[in-house]
C-alpha positions in Angstrom: 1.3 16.8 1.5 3.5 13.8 0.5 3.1 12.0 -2.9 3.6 8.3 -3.2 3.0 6.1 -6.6 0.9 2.9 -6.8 3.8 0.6 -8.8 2.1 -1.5 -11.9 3.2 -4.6 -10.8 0.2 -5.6 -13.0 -1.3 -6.3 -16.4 1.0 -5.0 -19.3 2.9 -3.0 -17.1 4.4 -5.9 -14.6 7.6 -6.5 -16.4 11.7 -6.0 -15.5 11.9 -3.3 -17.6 8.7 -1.3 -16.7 9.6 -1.9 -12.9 13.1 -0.4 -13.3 11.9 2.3 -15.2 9.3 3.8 -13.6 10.7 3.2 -9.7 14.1 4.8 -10.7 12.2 7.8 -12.5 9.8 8.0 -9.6 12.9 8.3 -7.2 14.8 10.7 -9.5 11.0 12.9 -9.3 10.7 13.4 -5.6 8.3 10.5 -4.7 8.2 10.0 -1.4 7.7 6.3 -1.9 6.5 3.2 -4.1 3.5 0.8 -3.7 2.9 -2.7 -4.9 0.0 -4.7 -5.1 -0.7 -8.2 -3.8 -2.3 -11.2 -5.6 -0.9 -14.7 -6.7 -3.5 -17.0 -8.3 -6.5 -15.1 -10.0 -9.6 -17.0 -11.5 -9.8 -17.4 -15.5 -13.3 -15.5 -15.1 -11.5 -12.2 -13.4 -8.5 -11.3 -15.0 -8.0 -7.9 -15.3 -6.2 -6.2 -14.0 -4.8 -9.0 -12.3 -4.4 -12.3 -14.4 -0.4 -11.1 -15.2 1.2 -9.7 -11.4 4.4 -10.1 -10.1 5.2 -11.2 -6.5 5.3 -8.1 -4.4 7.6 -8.9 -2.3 10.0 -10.4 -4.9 9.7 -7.3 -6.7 10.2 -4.5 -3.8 13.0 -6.8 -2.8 14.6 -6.4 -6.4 13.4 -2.6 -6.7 15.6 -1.2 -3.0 19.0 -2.9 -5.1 17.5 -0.4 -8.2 16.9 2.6 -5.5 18.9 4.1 -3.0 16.0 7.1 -0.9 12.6 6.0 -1.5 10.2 4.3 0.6 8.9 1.3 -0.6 5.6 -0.4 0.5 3.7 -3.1 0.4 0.1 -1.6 -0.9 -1.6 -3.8 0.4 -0.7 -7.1 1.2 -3.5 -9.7 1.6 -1.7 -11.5 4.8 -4.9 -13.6 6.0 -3.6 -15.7 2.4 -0.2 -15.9 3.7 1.6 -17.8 6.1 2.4 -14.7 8.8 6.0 -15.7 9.9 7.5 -15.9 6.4 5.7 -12.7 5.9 7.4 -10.8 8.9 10.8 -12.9 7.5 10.1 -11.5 4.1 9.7 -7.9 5.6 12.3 -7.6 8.0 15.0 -8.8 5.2 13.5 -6.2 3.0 13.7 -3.5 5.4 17.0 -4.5 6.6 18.2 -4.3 2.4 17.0 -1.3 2.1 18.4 0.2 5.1 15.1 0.8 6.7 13.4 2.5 3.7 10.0 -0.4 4.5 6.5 0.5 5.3 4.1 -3.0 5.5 0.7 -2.3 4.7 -2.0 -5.2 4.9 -4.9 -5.5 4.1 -7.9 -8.5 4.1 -8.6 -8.5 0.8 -12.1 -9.8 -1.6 -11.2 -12.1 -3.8 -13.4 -15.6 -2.2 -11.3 -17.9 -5.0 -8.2 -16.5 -4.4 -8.2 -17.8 -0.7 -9.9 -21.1 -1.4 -6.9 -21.8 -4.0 -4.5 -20.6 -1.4 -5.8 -22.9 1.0 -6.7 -20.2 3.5 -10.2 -18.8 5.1 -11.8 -16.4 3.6 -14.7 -16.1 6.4 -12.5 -15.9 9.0 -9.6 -13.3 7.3 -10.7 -10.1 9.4 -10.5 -12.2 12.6 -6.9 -13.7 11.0 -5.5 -10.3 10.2 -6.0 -9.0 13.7 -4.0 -12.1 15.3 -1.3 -11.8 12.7 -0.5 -8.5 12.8 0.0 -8.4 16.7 2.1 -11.5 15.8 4.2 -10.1 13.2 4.3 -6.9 15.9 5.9 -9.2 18.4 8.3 -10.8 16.1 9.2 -7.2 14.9 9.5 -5.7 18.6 10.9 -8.0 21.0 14.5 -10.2 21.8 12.5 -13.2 22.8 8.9 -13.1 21.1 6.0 -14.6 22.4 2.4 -14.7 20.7 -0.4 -16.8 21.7 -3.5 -16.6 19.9 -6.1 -19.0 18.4 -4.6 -19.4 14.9 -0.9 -18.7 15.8 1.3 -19.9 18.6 5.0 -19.2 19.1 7.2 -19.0 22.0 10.8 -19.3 22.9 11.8 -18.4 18.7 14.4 -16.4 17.8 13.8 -13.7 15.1 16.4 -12.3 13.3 17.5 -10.0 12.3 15.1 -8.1 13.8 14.2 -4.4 12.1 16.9 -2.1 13.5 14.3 1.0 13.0 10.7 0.8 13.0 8.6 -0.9 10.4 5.8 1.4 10.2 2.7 -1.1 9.7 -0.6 0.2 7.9 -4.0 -0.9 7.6 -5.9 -0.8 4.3 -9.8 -1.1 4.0 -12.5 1.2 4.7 -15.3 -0.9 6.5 -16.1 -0.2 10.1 -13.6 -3.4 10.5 -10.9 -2.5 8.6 -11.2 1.2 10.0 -11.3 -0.2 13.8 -8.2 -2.9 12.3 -5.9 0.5 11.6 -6.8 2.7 14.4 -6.2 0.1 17.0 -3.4 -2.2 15.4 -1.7 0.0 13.3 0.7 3.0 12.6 -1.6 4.3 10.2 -4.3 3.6 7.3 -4.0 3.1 3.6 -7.2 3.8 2.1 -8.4 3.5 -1.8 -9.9 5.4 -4.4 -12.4 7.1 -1.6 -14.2 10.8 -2.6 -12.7 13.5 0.0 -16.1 13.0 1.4 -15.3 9.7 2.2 -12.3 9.5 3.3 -12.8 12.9 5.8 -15.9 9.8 6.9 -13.1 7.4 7.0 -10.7 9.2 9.0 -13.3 10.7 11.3 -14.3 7.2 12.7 -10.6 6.7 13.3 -10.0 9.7 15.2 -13.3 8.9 17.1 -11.8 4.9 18.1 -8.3 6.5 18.8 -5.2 5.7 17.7 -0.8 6.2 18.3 0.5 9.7 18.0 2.5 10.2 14.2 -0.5 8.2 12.7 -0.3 8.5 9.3 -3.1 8.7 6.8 -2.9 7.9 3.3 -5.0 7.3 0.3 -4.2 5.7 -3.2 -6.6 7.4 -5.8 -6.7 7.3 -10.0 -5.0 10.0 -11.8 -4.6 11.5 -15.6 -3.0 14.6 -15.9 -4.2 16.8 -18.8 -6.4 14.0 -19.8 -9.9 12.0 -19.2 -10.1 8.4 -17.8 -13.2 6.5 -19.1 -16.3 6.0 -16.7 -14.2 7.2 -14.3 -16.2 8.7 -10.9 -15.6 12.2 -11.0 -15.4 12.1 -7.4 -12.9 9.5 -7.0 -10.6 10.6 -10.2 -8.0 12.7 -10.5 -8.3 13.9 -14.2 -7.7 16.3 -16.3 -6.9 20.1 -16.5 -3.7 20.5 -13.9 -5.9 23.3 -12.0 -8.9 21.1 -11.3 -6.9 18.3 -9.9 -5.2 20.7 -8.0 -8.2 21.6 -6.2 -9.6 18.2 -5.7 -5.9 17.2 -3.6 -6.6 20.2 -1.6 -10.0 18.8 -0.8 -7.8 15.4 0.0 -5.5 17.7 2.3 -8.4 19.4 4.3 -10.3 16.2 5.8 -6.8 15.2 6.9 -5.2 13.3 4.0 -1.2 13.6 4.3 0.0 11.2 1.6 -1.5 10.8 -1.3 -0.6 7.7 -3.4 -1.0 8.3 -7.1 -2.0 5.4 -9.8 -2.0 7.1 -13.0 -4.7 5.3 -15.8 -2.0 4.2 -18.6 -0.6 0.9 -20.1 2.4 2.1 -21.8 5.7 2.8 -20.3 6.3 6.1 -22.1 2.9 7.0 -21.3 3.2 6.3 -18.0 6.5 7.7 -17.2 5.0 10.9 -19.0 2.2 10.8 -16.6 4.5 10.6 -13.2 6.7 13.5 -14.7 3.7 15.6 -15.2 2.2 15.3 -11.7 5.6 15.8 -10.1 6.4 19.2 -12.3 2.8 20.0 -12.6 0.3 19.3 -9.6 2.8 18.4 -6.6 4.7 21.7 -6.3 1.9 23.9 -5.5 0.7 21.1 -2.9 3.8 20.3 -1.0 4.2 20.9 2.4 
């Protein structure tokens, strides 16, 4: 089993310095790769954690001049509110910056204001993510690309530069949708905060659709090493004594889980630095692979 960290691109945690920190300790800790979240204009009546974010794109773009080995992810990226050609611009550049170190994971996301202020439609955003990711696919994969679908149309467009390796593309959600969305469209799923029971659910009705060979399966989940998070579902959260969180990633690994995304419960830097050290030195050498 792989570990990836969820990036707080959010609440007291999105700033310069916090997003330098912690990406160039999680690189220097074995991480196999970083995550951001995705939102741009939240309602005054939800806030948290959400009201302060920065642009995840921007900010992975800014983080692969700050790393040189890890992966860095879009975790997920809510692309029914996004115009889907600047999106596959954005990604390509940022994979082709990197030197190929760019995984694209997209999701449909919840928030009903969000997309009304972004001018986009919420009702229709599963039917919207299926057309744009066989766009972006298209722009990704071929000299001359062609897509012709009910919300997008292009032909005879040149796209470049096009990703020189593979832009693994992953599929976030957990509804029979968003699990049909990944298993047919996708190189793999990103699912969140799910029990093992779940998630074994989960990737159980994937294997039952089908999906590509090398399809990878990951899932973001809380963490606290050595301490509690409060109301946190027992199930859900990894907390606590080094041993018992040990077990509950084993349970992770045996329904199929091969990279599991981390998003320790902090708000300070030092705090949270402390927290990525101690699953790295504490939890993740008795789990690798």
């Amino acid at each position: 089993m792989i570990f990836g960290l969820n990036l707080p691109n959010y609440s007291s945690l999105g700033n310069r310095d916090s997003m330098i920190a912690i990406a160039e300790s999680a690189e220097e800790l074995g991480y196999s790769s970083l995550w951001t979240s995705d939102h741009i204009l939240i309602p005054v009546n939800r806030p948290e954690p959400f009201g302060n974010v920065l642009e995840t794109f921007t900010t992975l773009s800014y983080l692969a001049a700050r790393t040189e080995t890890i992966r860095l992810g879009t975790g997920i990226l809510v692309l029914p509110q996004r115009d889907p050609l600047l999106a596959a611009k954005q990604a390509a550049t940022i994979h082709h910056l990197s030197a190929g170190r760019f995984t694209l994971g997209i999701g449909v996301g919840y928030m009903a204001e969000e997309y009304s202020f972004l001018r986009a439609d919420f009702d229709s955003r599963g039917q919207l993510a299926d057309e744009y990711v066989q766009a972006i696919r298209a722009l990704f994969e071929s000299d001359l690309p062609e897509y012709h679908g009910r919300h997008i149309n292009f032909s005879e467009a040149l796209f470049s530069p096009r990703p020189k390796t593979p832009i693994p593309i992953v599929l976030g959600g957990d509804s029979k949708a968003a699990l049909r969305r990944a298993a047919t469209l996708g190189d793999g799923w990103y699912g969140l905060r799910l029990s093992p029971h779940a998630a074994g659910e989960a990737i159980g009705a994937i294997n039952q659709i089908g999906h590509k060979r090398d399809f990878t399966l990951s899932l973001r989940v809380q963490t606290r090493v050595g301490g509690s998070v409060d109301d946190a579902d027992p199930a859900t959260t990894l907390h606590g004594d080094p041993d018992v969180i040990v077990e509950q990633v084993r349970q992770y690994r045996e329904v199929g889980i091969r990279q599991l995304v981390i998003e320790p419960v902090s708000s300070t830097l030092s705090d949270f630095r402390e927290q990525i050290r101690a699953f790295a030195q504490e939890i993740a050498p008795r789990l690798a692979e």
